[in-house]
C-alpha positions, 0 to 999 in steps of 0.5 A, a space after each residue: 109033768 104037766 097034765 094034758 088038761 092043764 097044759 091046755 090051759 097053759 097054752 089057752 092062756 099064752 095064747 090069749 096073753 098076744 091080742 090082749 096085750 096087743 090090745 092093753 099096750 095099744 089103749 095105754 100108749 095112745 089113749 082110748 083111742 088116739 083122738 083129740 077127744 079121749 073123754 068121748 072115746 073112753 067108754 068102748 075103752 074101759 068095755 074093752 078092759 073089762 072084756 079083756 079082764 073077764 077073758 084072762 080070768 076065764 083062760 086061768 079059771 079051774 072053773 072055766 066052761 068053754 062049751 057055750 055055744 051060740 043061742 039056736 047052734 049045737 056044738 056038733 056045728 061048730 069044726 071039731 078037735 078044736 077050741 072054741 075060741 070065743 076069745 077071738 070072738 071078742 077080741 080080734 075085730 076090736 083089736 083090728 079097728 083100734 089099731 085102724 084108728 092110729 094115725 087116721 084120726 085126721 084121715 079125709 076118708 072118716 067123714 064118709 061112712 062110719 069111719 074108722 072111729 065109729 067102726 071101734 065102737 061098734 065093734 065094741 059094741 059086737 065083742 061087749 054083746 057077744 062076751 055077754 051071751 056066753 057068760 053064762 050069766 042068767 037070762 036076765 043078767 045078760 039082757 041088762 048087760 047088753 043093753 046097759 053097754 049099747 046105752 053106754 056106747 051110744 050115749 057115751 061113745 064119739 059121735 056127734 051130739 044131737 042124733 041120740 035115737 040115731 045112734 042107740 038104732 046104730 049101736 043096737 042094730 050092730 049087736 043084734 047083726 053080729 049075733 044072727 049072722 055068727 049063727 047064720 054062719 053056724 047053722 048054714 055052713 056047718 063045721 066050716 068054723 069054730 065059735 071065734 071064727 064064724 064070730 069074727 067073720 059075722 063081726 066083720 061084714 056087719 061092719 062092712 054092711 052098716 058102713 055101706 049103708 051109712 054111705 047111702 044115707 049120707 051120699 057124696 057125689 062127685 068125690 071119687 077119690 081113690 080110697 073112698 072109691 077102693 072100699 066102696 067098690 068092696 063092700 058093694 061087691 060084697 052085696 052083688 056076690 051075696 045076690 048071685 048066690 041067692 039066685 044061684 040058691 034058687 036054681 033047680 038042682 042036676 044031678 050031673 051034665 051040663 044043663 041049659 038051665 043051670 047055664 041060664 041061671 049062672 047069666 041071669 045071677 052074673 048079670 044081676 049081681 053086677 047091675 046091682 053093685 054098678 048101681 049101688 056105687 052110681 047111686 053114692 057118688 053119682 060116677 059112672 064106677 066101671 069107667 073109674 075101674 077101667 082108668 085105675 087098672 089100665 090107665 097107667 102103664 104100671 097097672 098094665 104092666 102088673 096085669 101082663 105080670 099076673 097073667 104070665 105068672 099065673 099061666 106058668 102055675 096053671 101048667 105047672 099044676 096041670 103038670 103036677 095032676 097027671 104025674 103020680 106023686 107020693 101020699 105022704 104028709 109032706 108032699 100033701 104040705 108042699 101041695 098046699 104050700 106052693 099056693 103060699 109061694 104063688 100068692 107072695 109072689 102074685 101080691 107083694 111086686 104088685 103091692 110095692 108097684 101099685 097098690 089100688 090094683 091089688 086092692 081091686 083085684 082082690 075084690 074081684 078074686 073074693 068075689 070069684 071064690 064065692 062064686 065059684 064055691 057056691 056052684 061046686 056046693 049047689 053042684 051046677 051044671 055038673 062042675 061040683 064033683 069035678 071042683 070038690 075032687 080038686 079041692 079036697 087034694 089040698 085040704 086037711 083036717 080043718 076042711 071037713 064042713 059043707 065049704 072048703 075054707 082053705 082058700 079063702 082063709 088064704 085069700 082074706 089073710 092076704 088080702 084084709 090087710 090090704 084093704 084095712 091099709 087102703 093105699 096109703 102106703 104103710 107097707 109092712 101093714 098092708 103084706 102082714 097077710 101076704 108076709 106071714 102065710 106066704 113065706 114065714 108059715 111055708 117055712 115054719 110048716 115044711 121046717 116043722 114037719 121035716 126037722 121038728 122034734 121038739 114039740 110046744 105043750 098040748 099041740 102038734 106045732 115044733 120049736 123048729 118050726 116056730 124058729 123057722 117062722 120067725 127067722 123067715 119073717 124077720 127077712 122077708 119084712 126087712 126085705 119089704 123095708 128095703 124094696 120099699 125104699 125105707 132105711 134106719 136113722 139111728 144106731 138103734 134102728 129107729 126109723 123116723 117114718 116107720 117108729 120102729 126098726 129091727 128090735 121092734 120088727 123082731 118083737 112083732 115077728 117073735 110075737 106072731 111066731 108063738 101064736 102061730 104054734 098055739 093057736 087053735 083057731 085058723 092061723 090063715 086069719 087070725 094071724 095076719 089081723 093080729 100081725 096087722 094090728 101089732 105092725 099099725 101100733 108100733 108103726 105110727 108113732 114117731 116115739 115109742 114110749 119107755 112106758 110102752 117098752 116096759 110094758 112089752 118087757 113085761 108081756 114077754 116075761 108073763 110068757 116066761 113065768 114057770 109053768 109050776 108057778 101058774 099051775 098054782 095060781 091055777 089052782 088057787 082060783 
């Protein structure tokens, strides 16, 4: 019988053992990253192996302290009954960026911004000083660590030679950004996240921040294409929202009623927020951006046809809903589960037709739904114009455990799974990629939650997730990305499935599916994120590529058996160290 501590452990180190060697699988096969110029690119390589190394040694470690907490935070800000999950902290957004690179490194859309060689670095850069600080390395240590790996990267990374200062500034600032926004997050938004989560996310909008402002330092007016334009308009979006919540922070407080005030105050923010982003976007490409928005929703009678789609779909669930409020229902687990699940099933529904039919109108409307969701929290947690308690009410009927901080995560855990794969993808069509979100939560972890939960018995060690549950997953993923495959028009070329676009057929969709089946049962972190980032990243390094190695087949072999190695065997190499 495995001790309680111990088979944490276990779990902790198969859990850690996906993204790693996601990761290792990735920089061996197609080098640090797949770049013309592999010796420019090796340093954030070899940074990330060390990365890696130290995380692995710390999962197996008897000696492991993984109560660090983030300079200036406390462990009561942090989600409780959870793991703190700084190996996510350092390796999910690096994962996701190396995998961004593969097959982009000719993309048209790298000579704007940072681009998606210059975001690997920097996010190296981030995940490096982060691993860094909560070693538990001396004061001293730490700083000449941190600052030897930003020399390296900005000396030694892919950049253009002859702007040193330039980029040392660029590499420096990403670290410092990471770290005051993961405790901004922390400190402002207690108990809404664990350590890995706030960190991934401070991580992911500094990327988005640096790359708007490297494309305001570098302006192209006149190019609007349509993949320049989607993430654009995304991260100028980003920066109105967070202005509207400024000024919606400065509104006097009313404890209930409708207020004149509040209501004024909700105008001057909508209007500042919108002039803001407009100006932004004007400003880089010199184009007016709502004329372009307006011509790719509604200039094309496909575009109008997945708007009348999306209203319609929504005006059933709305009455459905509404229907469901007034009828009284059981208190049960499993009808809390179905509640929540049906938003699931509303958003495969709503995202994969519309994916498959037009791609740059999913990819605006989910900026414009992220944008309503912080809106609109921001006025349930500031409680204006009297709506917080009637939001907060309907909120917490679908929230569980993990929904005990200041914000309610749920939704938008559900809403950036979904939606990040999407804008990573950028139109460029590569399906099952750009539905990793939409796939994972929608229809394999509505299965595998309502599976578990009625027919469950068979639990994984040291958390509450069932083997039927898992099965579930994995099956119904399976299905759901070959029916995607199929929609999308794709085919096998080969008796071994291989598909001469996709670099992978039915063996390699049930790797990546059973690979993301048994993280989603031992992970402790938000599987809303971490899943679909993960599944994203595993599709991308197994997609493009028109051969898979027999190297890179052996290596995945040897993932999977490393996940079957008795327990009592690493229960004694848990002891020697």
């Amino acid at each position: 019988m495995v001790g309680m501590d111990t088979a944490q452990r276990l779990r902790l180190y198969y859990e850690a053992c996906i993204p790693m060697g996601l990761l290792v699988l990735g920089m061996f096969h197609y080098g640090f990253p797949p770049f013309d110029d592999t010796t420019l690119t090796l340093v954030p390589g070899l940074l990330m192996c060390i990365i890696i190394t130290y995380y692995l040694y710390n999962r197996l470690s008897s000696n492991t302290d993984d109560t660090h907490v983030l300079l200036g935070t406390q462990t009561s800000m942090y989600r409780r009954r959870a793991d703190p999950g700084r190996m996510w902290g350092g390796m999910l957004v690096p994962l996701v960026m190396f995998a961004l690179n593969i097959g982009d490194a000719s993309d048209e859309k790298h000579s704007v911004g940072l681009g998606a060689c210059g975001a690997w670095v920097l996010s190296v850069a981030m995940a490096w000083t982060f691993t860094v600080r909560l070693s538990g390395l001396s004061s001293g240590c730490s700083w000449a660590l941190c600052v030897a790996g930003i020399l390296a990267l900005a000396l030694a990374g892919p950049w253009e030679r002859g702007n040193t200062g330039v980029h040392v500034c660029l590499v420096a600032m990403s670290a410092i950004a990471q770290h005051m926004g993961t405790q901004f997050v922390v400190r402002k938004l207690p108990r809404s996240f664990t350590l890995g989560e706030a960190a991934a996310i401070a991580q992911g909008i500094c990327l988005a921040l640096l790359d708007l402002a490297a494309q305001l330092f570098t302006r192209k007016q006149g190019l609007v294409d349509p993949q320049h334009m989607c993430v654009l308009v995304l991260e100028a979006a980003g920066v109105g929202t967070a202005l509207i919540v400024c000024v919606l922070y400065m509104a006097p407080r009313h404890s209930q009623g409708v207020s004149v005030k509040d209501t004024v105050w909700m105008c001057v923010a909508a209007g500042a927020g919108a002039g803001f982003t407009t100006s932004i976007i004007a400003f880089v490409l010199g184009a007016n951006p709502m004329r372009w928005i307006v011509l790719a929703v509604l200039g094309s009678q496909t575009g109008r046809i997945v708007l009348i789609y999306w209203f319609m779909l929504m005006a059933c669930a709305t009455a459905i809903y509404a229907w469901c409020a007034q009828t009284p229902t059981s208190s049960s687990k499993l009808m809390l589960h179905i509640k929540r699940k049906s938003y699931h099933i509303l958003a495969v529904l709503l995202f994969a037709p519309a994916y498959i039919a037009t791609p740059l109108v999913l990819h605006i409307g989910f900026t414009i739904a992220l944008c309503v969701f912080v809106c609109a929290e921001s006025v349930r947690v500031l409680c204006l114009n009297g709506w917080g308690t009637q939001m907060t009410h309907f909120m917490r009927r679908f929230t569980d455990a993990r929904d005990v901080g200041l914000v309610v995560t749920a939704h938008f855990y559900l809403l950036v799974g979904c939606a990040v794969p999407v804008w990573l993808d950028n139109t460029r069509g590569c399906v099952e990629a750009a539905l990793a979100g939409v796939l994972a939560l929608g229809v394999a972890d509505t299965c595998a939650s309502l599976v578990g939960l009625r027919f469950g018995s068979i639990k994984w060690p040291a958390t509450v997730k069932t083997v039927e549950g898992t099965g579930a997953f994995i099956a119904s993923l399976v299905v759901a990305v070959e029916c995607v495959r199929w929609a999308k028009g794709f085919g096998y070329d080969t008796a071994f499935g291989y598909d001469e676009m996709l670099g992978y057929g039915l063996v390699g969709s049930f790797v990546v599916c059973v690979a993301m089946g048994v993280l989603e049962a031992l992970t402790d972190q938000n599987d809303n994120l971490v899943i679909p980032l993960t599944m994203y990243a595993a599709v991308k390094m197994l997609i493009h590529s028109d051969t898979i190695s027999w190297v890179s087949v052996v290596v995945v072999a040897a993932m999977l058996a490393m996940s079957l190695i008795p327990h009592s065997t690493l229960i004694q190499l848990h002891s020697v160290l």
